[in-house]
N, C-alpha and C positions, 0 to 999 in steps of 0.2 A: 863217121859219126851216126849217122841217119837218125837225124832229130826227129824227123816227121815217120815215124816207122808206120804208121796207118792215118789214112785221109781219110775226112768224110764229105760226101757231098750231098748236100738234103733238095731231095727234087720234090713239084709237086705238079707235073706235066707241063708246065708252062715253057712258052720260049724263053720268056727272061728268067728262070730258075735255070736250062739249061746251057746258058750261055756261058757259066763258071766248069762247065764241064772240059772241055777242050783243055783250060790253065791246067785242071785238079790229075786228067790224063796225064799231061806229059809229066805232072809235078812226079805224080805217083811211079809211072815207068823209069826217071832217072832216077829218083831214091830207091826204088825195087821195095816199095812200100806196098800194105793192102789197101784196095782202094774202094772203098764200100759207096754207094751209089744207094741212098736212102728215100725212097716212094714214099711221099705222108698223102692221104688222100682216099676217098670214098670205093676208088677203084683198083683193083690188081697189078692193072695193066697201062703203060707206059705208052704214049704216042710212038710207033714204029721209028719215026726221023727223031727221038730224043736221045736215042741212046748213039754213039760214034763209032763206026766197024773198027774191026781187030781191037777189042780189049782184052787185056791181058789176060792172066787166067788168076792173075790177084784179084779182080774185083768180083767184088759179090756185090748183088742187089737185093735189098730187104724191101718188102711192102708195111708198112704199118697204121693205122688208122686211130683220129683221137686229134685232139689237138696240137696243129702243128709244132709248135711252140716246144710244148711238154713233152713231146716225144723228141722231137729231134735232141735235146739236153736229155733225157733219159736215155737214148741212143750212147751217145758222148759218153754216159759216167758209165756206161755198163759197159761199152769194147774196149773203152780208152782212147778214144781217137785223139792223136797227136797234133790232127790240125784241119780245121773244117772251113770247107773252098763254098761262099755264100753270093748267091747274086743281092744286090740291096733290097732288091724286089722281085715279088713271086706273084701269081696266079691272084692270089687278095688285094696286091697293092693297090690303093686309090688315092684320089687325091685327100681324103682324109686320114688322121691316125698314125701317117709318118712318125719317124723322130727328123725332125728341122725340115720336115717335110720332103725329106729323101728318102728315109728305109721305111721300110715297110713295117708294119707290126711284129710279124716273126720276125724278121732278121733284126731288131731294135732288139726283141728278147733273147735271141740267142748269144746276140755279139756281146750284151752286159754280162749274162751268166753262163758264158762257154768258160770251164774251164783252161780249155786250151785255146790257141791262137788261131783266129777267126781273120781269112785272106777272104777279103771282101771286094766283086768285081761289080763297079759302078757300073752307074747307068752309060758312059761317055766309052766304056771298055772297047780297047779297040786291041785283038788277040795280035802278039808279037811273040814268039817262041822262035830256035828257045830264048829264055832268058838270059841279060849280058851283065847284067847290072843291081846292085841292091841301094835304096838312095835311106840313109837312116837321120835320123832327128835325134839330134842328144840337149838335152839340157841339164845333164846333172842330178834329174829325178827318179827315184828307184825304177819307176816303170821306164822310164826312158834308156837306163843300164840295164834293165833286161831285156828290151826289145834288142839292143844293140848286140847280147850276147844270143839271142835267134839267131838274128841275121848272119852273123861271122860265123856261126854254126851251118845254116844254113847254106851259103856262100858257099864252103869247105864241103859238103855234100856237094853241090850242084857246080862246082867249076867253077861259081860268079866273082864279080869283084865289088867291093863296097865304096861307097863314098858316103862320109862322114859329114854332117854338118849341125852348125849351131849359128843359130840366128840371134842377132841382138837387136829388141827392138826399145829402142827408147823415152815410146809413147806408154811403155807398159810400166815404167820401173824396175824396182827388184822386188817383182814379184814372184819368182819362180827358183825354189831352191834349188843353189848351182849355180846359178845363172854368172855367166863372167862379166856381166853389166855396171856392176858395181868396177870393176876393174879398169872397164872402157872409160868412165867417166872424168879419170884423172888427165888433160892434158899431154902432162911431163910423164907419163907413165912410159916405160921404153915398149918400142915397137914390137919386141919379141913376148912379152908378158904373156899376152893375150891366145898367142900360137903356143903356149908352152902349157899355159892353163887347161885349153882343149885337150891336146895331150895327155896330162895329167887326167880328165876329165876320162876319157876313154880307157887309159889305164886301169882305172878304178872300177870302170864296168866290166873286164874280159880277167878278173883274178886267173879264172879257172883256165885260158887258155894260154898253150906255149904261143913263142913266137914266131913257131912257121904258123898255125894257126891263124896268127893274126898279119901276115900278109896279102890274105884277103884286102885288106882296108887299103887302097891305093890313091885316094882321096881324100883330105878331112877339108874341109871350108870353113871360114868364117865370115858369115855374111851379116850383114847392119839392112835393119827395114820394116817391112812390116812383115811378120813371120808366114804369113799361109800366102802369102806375095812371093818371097823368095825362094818359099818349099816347090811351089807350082813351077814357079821357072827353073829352076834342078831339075824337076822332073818331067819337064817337056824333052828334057835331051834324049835325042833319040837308043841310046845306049839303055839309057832306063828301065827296066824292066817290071817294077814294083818298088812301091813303099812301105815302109816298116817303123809303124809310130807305136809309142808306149804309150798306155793309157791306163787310169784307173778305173772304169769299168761301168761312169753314170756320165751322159753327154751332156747334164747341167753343169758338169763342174769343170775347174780348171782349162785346156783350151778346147771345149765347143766350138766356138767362132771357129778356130785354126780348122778344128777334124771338119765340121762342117762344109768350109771351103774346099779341101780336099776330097772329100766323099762325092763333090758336088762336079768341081773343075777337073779331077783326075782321069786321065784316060787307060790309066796303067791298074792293077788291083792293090789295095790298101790291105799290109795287113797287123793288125791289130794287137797288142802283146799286153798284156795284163801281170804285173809284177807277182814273184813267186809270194806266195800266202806267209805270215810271221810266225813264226812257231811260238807257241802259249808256252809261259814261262810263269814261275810263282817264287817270289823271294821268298828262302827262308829266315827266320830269324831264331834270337834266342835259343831252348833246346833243340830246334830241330836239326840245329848243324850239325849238334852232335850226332 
């Protein structure tokens, strides 16, 4: 499949911008993807220990100077990059100006308005290659169905296996479209309901794939509690490899708290998937049918 057919990684000399470097390597060598290595910054030239011996001969290095921000998204929409490897924090990070007082300015701006899916490696990142494991969040919300059809994607590129999970928390309601909560709530409800919903649930996100395809997924769970609780202890298991949460795209809304905790507690990289855009539609009426 090779989802990720070009990587970008945006550096800006620092140690902790380079630290996503190592993940974006091997990601890029096992897809046989281009792996572009982007300089934003006043100078040329790159600290001699930033860059990692024997790279491929896919990677290219750009210099480009301007605002961080705007260039690395003007980067993005101009090659295509299919998937941009972000340390949370770079060279400007302080303790003011974060989002929830983890990422940094740029990485806050690039992770809302990356087109494409942005594998974000925390501050806690601690490098485990290769990769064994993919741990996904579903709740039944378009970005959550698309994050999930990534990763099975993904997976299918890179050897991995999936583990599926949905969380029901009960302090929250049904607040969350999808959500099999309303379901748990009945007593007499039979045991199996709930296993079959999920299912159902997952089905609905992978239309497009067969089902050798989807024997990546060798996991589904369903766990009750508090949700960025039981995401974290999924993915302390050493097998773990990365996270793969959908999201819409502003850390004010819907679960902040959750991504929050995770950005924060994760040792593994988060990565970030943003539901496909709705295609503009215009009813006609009257004569225009004709």
């Amino acid at each position: 499949m090779n989802g990720f057919a070009s990587v970008l990684v945006p550096l800006d000399g620092s140690a902790r911008a380079a630290r996503s470097l190592g993940c974006a390597v091997w990601l890029a060598e096992r897809m046989q993807a281009e792996l572009r290595l982007l300089h934003v910054g006043p100078s040329a030239e790159l600290p001699g220990n930033e860059l990692p011996d024997g790279l491929s001969e896919r990677c290219v290095l750009h210099h480009r100077r301007g605002e961080p921000a705007t260039v690395i998204l003007d980067d993005i929409a101009r090659h295509g990059a299919r998937c941009v490897v972000l340390s949370t924090r770079g060279a400007g990070a302080g303790g003011e100006g974060g989002t929830l007082g983890l990422l940094g300015q740029v990485s806050r701006a690039v992770v809302e308005h990356s087109p494409a899916p942005v594998l974000l490696v925390p501050e806690r990142y601690q490098e485990r290659l290769p990769w064994q494991r993919l741990l996904v969040p579903v709740s039944g919300e378009p970005s959550a169905e698309r994050a999930l059809a990534v990763a099975v994607e993904l997976a299918n590129d890179l050897d991995l296996s999936v583990r599926v999970a949905h969380v029901i928390d009960p302090e929250q309601g049904d607040t969350v479209d999808g959500s099999l909560l309303a379901a748990a709530r009945y007593a007499d409800a039979p045991h199996h309901e709930l296993p079959e919903a999920l299912e159902e649930m997952i089905s609905r996100a992978l239309p497009q794939f067969p089902s050798e395809d989807r024997r990546c997924i060798r996991q589904v769970s369903l766990c009750h509690g508090d949700i960025a609780a039981e995401l974290l202890e999924l993915a302390a298991q050493p097998d773990v490899s990365a996270v793969v949460v959908g999201w819409n795209g502003r850390f004010a809304r819907g679960h902040a708290a959750v991504l929050k905790r995770l950005i924060e507690e994760l040792d593994c990289p988060l990565l970030l998937v943003r539901p496909r855009p709705r295609m503009p539609f215009r009813l006609k009426v009257g004569e225009e049918l004709d």
